[in-house]
C-alpha positions as YAML, in Angstrom:
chain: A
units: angstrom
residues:
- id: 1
  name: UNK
  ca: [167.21, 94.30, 24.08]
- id: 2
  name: UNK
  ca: [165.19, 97.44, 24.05]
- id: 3
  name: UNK
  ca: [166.76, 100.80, 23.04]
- id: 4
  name: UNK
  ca: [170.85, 101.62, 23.16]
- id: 5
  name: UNK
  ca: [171.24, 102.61, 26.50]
- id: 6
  name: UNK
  ca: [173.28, 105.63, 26.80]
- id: 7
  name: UNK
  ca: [174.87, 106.74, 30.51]
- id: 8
  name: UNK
  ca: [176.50, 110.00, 29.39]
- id: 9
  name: UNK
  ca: [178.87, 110.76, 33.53]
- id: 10
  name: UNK
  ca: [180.42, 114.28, 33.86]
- id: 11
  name: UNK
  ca: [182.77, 113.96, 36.98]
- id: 12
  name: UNK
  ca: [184.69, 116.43, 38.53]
- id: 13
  name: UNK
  ca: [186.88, 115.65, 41.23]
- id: 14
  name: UNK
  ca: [185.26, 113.78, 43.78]
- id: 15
  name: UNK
  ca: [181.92, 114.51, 43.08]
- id: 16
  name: UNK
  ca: [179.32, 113.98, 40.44]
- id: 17
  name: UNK
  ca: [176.57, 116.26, 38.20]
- id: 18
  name: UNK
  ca: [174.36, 115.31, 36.21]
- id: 19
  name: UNK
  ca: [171.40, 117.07, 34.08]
- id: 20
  name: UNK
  ca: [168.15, 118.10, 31.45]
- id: 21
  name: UNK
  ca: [166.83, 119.84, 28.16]
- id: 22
  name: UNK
  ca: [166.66, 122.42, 25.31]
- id: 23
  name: UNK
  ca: [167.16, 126.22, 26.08]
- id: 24
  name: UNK
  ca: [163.80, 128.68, 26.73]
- id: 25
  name: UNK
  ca: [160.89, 126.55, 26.18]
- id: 26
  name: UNK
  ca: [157.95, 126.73, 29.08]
- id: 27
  name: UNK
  ca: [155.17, 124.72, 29.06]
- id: 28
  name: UNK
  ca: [151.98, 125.67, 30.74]
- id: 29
  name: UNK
  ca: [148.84, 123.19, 31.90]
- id: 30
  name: UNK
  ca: [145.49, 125.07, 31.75]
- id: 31
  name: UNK
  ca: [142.45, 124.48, 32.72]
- id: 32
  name: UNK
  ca: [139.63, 126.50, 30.67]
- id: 33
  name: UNK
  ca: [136.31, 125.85, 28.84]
- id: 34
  name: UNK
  ca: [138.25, 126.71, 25.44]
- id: 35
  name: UNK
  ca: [141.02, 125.67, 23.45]
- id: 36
  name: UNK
  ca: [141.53, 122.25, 24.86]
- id: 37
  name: UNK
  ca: [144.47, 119.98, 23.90]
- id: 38
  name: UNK
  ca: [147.98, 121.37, 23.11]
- id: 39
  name: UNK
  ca: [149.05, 124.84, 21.53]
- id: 40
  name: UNK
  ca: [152.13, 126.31, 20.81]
- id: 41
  name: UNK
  ca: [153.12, 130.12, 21.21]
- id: 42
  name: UNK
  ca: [155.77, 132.00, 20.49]
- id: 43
  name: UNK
  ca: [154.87, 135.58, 21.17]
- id: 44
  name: UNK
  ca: [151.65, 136.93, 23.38]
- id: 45
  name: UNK
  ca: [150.19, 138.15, 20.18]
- id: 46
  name: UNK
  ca: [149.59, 134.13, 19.12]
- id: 47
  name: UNK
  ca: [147.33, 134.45, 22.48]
- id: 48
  name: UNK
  ca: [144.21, 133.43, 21.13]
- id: 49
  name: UNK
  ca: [141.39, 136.19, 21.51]
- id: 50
  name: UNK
  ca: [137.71, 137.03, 20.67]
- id: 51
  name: UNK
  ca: [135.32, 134.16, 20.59]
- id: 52
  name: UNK
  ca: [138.46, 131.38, 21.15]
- id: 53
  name: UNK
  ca: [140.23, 133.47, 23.72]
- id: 54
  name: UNK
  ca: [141.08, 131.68, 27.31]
- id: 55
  name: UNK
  ca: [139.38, 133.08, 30.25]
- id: 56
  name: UNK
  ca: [141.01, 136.08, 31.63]
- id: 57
  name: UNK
  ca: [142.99, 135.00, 34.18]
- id: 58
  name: UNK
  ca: [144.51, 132.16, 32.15]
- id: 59
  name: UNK
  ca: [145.32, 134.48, 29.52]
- id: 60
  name: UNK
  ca: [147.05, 137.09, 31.75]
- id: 61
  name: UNK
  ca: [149.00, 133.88, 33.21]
- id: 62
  name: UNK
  ca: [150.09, 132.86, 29.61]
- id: 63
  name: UNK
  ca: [150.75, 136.72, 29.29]
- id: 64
  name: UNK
  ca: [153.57, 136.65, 32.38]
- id: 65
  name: UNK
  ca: [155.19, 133.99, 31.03]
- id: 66
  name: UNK
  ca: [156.10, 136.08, 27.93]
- id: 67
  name: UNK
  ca: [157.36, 138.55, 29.98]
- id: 68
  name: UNK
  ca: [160.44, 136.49, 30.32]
- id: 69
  name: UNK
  ca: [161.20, 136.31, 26.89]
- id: 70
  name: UNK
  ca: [161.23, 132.44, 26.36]
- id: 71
  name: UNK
  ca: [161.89, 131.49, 23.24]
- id: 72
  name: UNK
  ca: [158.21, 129.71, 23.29]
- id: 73
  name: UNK
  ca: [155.29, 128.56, 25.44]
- id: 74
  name: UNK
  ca: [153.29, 125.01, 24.86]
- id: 75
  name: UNK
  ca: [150.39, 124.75, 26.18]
- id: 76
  name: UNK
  ca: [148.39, 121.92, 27.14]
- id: 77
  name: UNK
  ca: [144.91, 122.79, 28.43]
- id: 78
  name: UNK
  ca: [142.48, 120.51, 30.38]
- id: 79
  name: UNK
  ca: [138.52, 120.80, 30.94]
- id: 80
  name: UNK
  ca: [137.60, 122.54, 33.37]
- id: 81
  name: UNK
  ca: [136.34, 120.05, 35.31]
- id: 82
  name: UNK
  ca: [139.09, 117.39, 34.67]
- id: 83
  name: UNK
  ca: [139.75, 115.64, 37.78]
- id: 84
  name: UNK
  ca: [143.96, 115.55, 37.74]
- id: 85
  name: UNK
  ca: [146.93, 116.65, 35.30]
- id: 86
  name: UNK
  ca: [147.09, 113.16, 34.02]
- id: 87
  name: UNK
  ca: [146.06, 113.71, 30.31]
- id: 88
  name: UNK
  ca: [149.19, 116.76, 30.37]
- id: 89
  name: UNK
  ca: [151.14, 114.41, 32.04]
- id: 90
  name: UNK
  ca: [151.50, 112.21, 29.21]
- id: 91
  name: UNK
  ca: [151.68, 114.89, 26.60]
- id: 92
  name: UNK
  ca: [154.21, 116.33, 27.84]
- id: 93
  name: UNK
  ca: [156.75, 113.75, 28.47]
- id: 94
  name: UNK
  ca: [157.17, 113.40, 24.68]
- id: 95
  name: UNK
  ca: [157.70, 117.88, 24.73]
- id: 96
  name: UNK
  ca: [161.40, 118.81, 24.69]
- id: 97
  name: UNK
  ca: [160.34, 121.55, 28.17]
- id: 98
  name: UNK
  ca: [162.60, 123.68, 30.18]
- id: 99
  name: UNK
  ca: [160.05, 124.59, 33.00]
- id: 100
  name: UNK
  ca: [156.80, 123.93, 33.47]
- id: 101
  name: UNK
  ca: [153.72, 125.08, 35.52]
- id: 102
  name: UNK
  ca: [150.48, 123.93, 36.29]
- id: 103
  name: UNK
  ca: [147.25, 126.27, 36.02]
- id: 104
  name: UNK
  ca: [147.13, 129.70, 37.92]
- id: 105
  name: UNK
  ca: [144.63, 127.93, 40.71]
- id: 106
  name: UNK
  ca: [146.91, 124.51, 41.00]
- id: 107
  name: UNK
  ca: [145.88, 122.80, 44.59]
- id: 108
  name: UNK
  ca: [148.19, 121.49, 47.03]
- id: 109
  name: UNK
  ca: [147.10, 118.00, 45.68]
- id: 110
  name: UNK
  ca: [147.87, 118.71, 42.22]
- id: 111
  name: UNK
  ca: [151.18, 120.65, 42.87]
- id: 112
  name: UNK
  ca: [152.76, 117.75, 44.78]
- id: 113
  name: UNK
  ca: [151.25, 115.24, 42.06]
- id: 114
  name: UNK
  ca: [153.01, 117.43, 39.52]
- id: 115
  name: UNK
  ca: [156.11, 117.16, 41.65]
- id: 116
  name: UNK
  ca: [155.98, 113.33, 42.01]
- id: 117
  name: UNK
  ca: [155.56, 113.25, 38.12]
- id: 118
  name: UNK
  ca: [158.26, 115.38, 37.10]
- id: 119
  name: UNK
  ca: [161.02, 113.84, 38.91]
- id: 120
  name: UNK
  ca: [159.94, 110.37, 37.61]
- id: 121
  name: UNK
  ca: [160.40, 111.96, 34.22]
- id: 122
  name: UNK
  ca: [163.73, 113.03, 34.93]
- id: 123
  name: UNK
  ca: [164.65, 109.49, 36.52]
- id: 124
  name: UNK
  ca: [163.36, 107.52, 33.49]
- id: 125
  name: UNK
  ca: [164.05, 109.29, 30.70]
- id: 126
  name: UNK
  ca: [166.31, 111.84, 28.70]
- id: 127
  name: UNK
  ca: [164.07, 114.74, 29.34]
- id: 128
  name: UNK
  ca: [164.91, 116.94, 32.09]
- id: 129
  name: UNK
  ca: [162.13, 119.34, 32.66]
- id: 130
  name: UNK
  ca: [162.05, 121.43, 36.00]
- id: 131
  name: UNK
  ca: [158.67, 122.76, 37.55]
- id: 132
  name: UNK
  ca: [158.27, 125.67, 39.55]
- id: 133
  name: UNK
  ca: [155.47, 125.15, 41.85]
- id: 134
  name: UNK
  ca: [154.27, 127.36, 44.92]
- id: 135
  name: UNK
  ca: [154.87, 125.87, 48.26]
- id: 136
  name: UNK
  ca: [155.89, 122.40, 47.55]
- id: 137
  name: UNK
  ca: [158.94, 121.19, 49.28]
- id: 138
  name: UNK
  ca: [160.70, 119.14, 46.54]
- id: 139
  name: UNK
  ca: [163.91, 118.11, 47.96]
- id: 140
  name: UNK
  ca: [165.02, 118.18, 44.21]
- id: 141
  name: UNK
  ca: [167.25, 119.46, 41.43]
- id: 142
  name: UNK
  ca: [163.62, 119.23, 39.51]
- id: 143
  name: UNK
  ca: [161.14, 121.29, 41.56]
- id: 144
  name: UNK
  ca: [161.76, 125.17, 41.80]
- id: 145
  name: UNK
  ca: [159.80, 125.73, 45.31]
- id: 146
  name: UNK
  ca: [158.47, 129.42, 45.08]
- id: 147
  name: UNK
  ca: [157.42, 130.96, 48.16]
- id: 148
  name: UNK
  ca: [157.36, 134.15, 49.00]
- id: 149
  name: UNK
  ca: [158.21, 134.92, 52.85]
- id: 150
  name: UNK
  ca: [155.40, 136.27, 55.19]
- id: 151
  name: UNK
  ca: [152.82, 135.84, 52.34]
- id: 152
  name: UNK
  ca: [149.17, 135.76, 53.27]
- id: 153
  name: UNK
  ca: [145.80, 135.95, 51.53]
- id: 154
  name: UNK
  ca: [146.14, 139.49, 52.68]
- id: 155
  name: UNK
  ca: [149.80, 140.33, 51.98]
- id: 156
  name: UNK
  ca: [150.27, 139.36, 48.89]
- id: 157
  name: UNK
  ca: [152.56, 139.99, 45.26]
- id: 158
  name: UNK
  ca: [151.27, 143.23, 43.93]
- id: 159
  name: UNK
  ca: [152.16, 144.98, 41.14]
- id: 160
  name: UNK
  ca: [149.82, 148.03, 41.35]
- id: 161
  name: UNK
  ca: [146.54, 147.96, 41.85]
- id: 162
  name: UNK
  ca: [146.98, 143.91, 40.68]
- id: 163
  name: UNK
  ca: [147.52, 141.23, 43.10]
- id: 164
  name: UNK
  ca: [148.99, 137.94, 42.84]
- id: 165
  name: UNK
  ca: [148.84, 134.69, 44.84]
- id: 166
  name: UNK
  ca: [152.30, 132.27, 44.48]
- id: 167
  name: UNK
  ca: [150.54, 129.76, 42.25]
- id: 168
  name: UNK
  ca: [149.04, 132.73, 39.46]
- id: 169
  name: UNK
  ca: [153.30, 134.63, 39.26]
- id: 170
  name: UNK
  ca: [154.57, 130.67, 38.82]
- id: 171
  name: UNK
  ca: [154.38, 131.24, 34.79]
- id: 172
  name: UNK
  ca: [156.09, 134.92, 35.62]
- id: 173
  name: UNK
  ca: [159.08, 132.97, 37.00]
- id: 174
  name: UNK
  ca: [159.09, 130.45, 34.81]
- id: 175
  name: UNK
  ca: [159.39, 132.41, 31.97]
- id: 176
  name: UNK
  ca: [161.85, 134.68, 33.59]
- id: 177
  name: UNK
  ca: [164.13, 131.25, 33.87]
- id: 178
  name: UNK
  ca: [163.36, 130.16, 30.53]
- id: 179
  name: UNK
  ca: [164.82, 133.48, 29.14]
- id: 180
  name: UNK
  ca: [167.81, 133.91, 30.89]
- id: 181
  name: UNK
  ca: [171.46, 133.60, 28.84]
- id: 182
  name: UNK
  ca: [173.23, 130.81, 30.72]
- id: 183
  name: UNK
  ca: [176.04, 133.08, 31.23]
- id: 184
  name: UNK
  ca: [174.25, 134.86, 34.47]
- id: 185
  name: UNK
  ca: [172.11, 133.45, 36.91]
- id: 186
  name: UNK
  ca: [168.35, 134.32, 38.50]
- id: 187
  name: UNK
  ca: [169.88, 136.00, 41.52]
- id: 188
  name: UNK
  ca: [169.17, 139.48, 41.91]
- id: 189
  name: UNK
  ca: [167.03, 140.04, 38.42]
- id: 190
  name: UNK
  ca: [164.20, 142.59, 38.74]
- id: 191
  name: UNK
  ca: [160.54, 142.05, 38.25]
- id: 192
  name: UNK
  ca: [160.03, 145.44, 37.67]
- id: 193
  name: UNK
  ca: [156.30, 145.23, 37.15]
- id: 194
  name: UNK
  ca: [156.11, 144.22, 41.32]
- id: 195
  name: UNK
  ca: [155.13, 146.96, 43.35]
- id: 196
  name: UNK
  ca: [155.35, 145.32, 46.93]
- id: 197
  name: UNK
  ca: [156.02, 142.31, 48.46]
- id: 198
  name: UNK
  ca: [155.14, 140.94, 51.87]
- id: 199
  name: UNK
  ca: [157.80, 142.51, 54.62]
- id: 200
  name: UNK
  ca: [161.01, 140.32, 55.54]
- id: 201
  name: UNK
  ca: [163.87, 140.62, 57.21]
- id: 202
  name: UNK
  ca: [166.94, 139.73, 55.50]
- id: 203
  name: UNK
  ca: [167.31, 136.87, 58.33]
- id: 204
  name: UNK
  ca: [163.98, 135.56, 57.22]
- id: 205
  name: UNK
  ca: [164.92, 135.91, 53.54]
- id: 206
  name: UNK
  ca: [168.20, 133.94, 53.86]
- id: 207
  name: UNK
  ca: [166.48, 131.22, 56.25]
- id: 208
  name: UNK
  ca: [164.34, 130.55, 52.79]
- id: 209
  name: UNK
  ca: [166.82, 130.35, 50.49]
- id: 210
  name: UNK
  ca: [168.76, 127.79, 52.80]
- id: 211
  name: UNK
  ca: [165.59, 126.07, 52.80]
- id: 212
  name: UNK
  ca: [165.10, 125.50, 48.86]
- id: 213
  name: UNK
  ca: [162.69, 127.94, 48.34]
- id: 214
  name: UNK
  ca: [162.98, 130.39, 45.55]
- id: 215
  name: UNK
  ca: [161.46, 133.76, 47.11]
- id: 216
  name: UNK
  ca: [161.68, 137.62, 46.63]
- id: 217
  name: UNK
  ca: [163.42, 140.19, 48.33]
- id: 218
  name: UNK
  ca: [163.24, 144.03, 48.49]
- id: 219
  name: UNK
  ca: [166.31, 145.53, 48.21]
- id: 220
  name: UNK
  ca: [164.55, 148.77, 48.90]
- id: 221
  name: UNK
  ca: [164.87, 150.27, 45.37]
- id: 222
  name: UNK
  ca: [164.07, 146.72, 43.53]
- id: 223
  name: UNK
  ca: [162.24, 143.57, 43.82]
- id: 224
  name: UNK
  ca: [164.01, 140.84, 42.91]
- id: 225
  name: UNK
  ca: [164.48, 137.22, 43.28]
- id: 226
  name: UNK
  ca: [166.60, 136.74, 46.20]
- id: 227
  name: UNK
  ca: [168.67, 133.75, 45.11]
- id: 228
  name: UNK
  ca: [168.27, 131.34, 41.88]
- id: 229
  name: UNK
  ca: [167.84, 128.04, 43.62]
- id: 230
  name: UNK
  ca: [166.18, 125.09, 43.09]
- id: 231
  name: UNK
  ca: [164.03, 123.01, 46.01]
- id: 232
  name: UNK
  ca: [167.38, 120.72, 46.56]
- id: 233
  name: UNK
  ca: [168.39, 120.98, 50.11]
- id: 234
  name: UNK
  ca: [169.92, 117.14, 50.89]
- id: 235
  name: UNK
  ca: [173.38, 117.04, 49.58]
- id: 236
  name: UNK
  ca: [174.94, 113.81, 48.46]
- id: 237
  name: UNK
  ca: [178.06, 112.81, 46.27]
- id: 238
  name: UNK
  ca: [175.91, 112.80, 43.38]
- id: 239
  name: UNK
  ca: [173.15, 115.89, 44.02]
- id: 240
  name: UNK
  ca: [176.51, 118.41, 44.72]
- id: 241
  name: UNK
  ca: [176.19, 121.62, 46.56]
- id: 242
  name: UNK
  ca: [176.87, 123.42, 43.22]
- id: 243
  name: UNK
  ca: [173.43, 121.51, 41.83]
- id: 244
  name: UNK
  ca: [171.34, 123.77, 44.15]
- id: 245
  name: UNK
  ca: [171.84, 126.79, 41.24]
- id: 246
  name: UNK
  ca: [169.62, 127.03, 38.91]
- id: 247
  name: UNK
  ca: [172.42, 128.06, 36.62]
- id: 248
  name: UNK
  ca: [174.27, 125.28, 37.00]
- id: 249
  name: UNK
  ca: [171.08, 122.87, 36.79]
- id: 250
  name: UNK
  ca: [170.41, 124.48, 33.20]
- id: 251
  name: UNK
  ca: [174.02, 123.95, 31.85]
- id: 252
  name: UNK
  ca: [174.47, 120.68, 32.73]
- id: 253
  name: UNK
  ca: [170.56, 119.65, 31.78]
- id: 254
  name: UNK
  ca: [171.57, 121.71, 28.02]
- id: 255
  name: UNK
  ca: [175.11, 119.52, 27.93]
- id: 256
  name: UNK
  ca: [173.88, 115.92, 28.28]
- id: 257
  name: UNK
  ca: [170.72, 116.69, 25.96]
- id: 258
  name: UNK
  ca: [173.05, 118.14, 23.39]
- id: 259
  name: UNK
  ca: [175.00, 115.07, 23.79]
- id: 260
  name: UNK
  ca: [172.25, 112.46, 23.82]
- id: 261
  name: UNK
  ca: [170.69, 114.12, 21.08]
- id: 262
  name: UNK
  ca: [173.82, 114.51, 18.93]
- id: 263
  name: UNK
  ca: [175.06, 110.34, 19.48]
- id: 264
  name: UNK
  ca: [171.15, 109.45, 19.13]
- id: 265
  name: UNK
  ca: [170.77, 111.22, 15.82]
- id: 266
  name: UNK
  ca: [174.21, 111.10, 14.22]
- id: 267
  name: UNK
  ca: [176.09, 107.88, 15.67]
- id: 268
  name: UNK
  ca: [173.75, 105.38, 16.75]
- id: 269
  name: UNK
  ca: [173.01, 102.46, 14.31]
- id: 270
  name: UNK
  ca: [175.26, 105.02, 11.75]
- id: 271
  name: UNK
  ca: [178.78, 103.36, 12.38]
- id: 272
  name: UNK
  ca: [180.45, 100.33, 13.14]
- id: 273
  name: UNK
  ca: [181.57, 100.10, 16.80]
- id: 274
  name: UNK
  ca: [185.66, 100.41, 16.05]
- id: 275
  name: UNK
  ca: [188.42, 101.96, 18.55]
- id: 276
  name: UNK
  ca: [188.33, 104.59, 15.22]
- id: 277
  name: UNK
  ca: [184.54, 105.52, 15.33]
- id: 278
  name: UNK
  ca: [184.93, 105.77, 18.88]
- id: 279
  name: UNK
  ca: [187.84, 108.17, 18.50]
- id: 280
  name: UNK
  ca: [185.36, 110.05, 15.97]
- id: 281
  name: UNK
  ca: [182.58, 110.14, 18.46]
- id: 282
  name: UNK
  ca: [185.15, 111.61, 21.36]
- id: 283
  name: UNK
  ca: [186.70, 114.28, 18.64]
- id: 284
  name: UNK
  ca: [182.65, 115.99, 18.20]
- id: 285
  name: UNK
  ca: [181.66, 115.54, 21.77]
- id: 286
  name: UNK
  ca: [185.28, 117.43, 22.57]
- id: 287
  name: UNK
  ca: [184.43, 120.37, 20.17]
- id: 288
  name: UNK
  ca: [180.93, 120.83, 21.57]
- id: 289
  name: UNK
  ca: [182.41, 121.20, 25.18]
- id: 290
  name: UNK
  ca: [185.51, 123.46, 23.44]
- id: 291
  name: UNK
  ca: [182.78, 125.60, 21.75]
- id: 292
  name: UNK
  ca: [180.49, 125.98, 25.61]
- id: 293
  name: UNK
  ca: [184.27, 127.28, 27.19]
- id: 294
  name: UNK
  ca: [184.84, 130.44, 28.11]
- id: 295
  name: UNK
  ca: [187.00, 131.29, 25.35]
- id: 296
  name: UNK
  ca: [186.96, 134.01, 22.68]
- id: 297
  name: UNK
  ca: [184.16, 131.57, 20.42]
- id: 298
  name: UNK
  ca: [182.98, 130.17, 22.64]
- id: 299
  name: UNK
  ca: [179.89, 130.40, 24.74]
- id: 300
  name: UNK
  ca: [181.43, 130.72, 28.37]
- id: 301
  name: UNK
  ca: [179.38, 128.33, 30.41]
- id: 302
  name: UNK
  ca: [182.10, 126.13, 31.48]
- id: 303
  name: UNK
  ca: [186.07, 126.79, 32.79]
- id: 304
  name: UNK
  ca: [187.80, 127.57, 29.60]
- id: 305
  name: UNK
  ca: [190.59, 124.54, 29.09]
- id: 306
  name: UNK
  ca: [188.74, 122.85, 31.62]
- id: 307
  name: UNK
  ca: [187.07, 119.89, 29.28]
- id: 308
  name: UNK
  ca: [187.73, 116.64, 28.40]
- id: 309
  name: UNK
  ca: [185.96, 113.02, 26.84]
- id: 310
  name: UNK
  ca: [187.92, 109.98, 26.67]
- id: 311
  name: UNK
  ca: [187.74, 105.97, 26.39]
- id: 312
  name: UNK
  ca: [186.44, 104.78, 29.83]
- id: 313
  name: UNK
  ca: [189.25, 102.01, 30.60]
- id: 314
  name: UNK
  ca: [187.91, 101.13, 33.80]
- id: 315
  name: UNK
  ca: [184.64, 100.27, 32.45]
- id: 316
  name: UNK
  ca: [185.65, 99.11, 29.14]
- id: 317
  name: UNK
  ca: [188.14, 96.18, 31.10]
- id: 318
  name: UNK
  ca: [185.35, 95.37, 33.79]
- id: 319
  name: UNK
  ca: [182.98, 94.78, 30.53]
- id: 320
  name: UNK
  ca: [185.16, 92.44, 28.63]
- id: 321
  name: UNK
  ca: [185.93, 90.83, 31.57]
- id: 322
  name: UNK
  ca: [182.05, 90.03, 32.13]
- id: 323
  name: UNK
  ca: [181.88, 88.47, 28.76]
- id: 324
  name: UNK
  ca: [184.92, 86.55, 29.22]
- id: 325
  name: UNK
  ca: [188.28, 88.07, 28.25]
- id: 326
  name: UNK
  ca: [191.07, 87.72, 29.70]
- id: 327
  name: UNK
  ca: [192.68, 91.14, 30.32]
- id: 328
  name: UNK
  ca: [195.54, 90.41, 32.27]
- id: 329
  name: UNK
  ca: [198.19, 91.13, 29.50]
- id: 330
  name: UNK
  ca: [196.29, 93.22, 28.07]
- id: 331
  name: UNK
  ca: [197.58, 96.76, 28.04]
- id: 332
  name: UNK
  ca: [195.61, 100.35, 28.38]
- id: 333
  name: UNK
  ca: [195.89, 101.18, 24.43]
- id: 334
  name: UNK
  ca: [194.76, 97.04, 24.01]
- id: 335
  name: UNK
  ca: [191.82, 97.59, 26.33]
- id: 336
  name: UNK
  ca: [190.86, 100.58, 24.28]
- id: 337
  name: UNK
  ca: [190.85, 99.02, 21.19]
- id: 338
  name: UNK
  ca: [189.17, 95.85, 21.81]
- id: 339
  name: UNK
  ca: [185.64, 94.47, 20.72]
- id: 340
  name: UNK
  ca: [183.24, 96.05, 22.92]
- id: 341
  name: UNK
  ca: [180.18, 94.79, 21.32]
- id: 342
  name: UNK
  ca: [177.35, 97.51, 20.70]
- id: 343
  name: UNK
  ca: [178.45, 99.21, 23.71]
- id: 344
  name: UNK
  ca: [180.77, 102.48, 24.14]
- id: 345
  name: UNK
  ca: [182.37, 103.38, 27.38]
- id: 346
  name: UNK
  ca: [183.22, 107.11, 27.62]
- id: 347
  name: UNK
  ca: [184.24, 109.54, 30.60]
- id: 348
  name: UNK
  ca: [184.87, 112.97, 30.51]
- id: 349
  name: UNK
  ca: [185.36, 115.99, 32.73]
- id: 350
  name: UNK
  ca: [183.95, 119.82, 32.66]
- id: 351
  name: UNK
  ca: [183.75, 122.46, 34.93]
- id: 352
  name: UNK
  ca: [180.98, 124.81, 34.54]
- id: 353
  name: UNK
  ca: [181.67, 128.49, 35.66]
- id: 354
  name: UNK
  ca: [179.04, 130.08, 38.10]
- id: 355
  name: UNK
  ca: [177.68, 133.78, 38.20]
- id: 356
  name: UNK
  ca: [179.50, 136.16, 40.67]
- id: 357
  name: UNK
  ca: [176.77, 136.17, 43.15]
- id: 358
  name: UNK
  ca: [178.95, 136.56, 46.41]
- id: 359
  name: UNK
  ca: [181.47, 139.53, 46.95]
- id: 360
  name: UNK
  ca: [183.44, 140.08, 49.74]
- id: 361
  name: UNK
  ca: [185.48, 143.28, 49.77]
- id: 362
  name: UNK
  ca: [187.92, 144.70, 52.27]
- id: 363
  name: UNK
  ca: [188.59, 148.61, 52.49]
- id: 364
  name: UNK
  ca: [191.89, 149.87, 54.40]
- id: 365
  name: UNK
  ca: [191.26, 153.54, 55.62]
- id: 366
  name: UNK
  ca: [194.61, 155.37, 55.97]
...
């Protein structure tokens, strides 16, 4: 029978979301001659120094991360001459991760491998980790493609007299995204350590973004991040136009994990499966969406009167009909309460509020 399987659907309208995991956590694969296996930080003063310290590019990549803010950083670090990610891999599909980077040198080969392995997490399991890689074209709510326009081993991120490649400012972004209140979005936030950027047009800057690439843009007193997207680019009725924000990737990931964590700690094996346990179940799950809405409590990440959970009737009838009841006289309130074995069919709706990103104003001169 395996575990309870739990399909937790947020529809809205004609289209679906769907999402991953818990708020400002960013996990970091190394590889150095020290400190191997995992390590958990939650300030750069943890950063291990003296005779255990990382080498010093590793530690000044563990160092951006922080300058995000995120509530922590795990580490996982590999030998140096370990021949893939795979021994990270597997530690940290069991790590509750927002984002997640590989080392400040990650190759092509590794990026993509790290790409290939993070969207089979999010397929198969309850986590929902993102990674932001440089230069990998994910197609997917789960890769963060960072690329910088017009860079070059000679034009390059600088911040002063220090220059970055795309791979080594991954952990800079990362941690930038991992610190964020859910309220606002990526778009336009300074890196105000950056000193200069490769040159762009703003043509070449919004061909990018249209492309899933999270780059940078000079706004000529700033540098910022030009838009807070993810590597999604193929639209379909379940990977939505709207799933292309970052923002609205986080809130929906931070919704079904609260949700899947709640019923998986709280209901599961706890209660019998009646029509009033389900009601019971539906009440909490209604008051965690009440307290996200953008109401004087609440959190504002979604519309505020805008959610709802309720009995599934279309799936609860097609389910006792597959065991063999006959639900021809039975009525909507009868469908609801009847013996659904172990299982519980729920729907709900939700409507998460974006950041004003977009203005368009109109001036009438007399």
């Amino acid at each position: 029978m395996g575990l309870p399987d739990i399909v937790i659907e947020f529809s809205r309208k004609a289209v679906v979301a769907i999402q991953s995991g818990t708020l400002g956590v960013v996990g970091i694969i190394l590889k150095d001659a020290k400190n191997n296996g995992a390590m958990v930080l939650r300030g750069s003063d943890e950063i291990p120094d003296g005779d255990s310290a990382f080498s010093a590019a590793n530690t000044a990549y563990i160092e951006r991360a922080f300058k995000g803010t995120p509530s922590k950083v795990i580490i996982y670090t590999l030998p140096e001459d370990a021949e893939n990610y795979n021994a990270a891999f597997k530690f940290f599909a069991t790590q509750k991760i927002n984002y997640i980077v590989g080392a400040p040198d990650i190759s092509k080969t590794e990026a993509e491998a790290m790409a290939t392995w993070i969207k089979g997490i999010r397929s198969k399991s309850i986590r929902r980790p993102v990674a932001v890689l440089p230069n990998v074209e994910g197609d997917t709510r789960a890769v963060i493609n960072f690329s910088v326009v017009n860079y070059s081993a000679t034009d390059q991120i600088e911040a002063g007299e220090e220059h970055f490649t795309e791979a080594e400012y991954c952990s800079r972004i990362a941690g930038l995204l991992a610190g964020l209140n859910l309220r606002v979005s990526a778009t336009y936030k300074p890196l105000s350590e950056l000193t200069q950027i490769p040159s762009a047009e703003d043509e070449e800057v919004d061909a990018a973004v249209d492309e899933g690439k999270l780059t940078l843009y000079n706004d000529g007193e700033r540098i910022v991040i030009a838009r807070g997207v993810n590597s999604l680019i193929t639209v379909t009725e379940v990977e939505t136009e709207d799933l292309k924000k970052i923002k609205i990737n986080a809130i929906q990931d931070l919704i079904e994990g609260d949700i899947y964590s709640t019923i998986n700690q709280s209901y599961i094996g706890n209660y019998s499966n009646s029509y009033d346990n389900k009601c019971l179940l539906i009440t909490a799950i209604k008051g965690y969406l009440k307290g996200l809405e953008a109401t004087e409590s609440g959190k504002g990440y979604l519309k505020a009167d805008s959610s709802n959970i309720e009995i599934n009737v279309t799936k609860q009838k097609q389910y006792l009909e597959s065991i063999g009841v006959d639900t021809s006289d039975m009525d909507e309130q009868a469908i609801k309460e009847a013996n659904t074995g172990s299982h519980v069919f729920l729907k709900g709706t939700i409507s998460i509020l974006d950041a004003i990103e977009d203005i368009d104003i109109f001036i009438n001169k007399e």
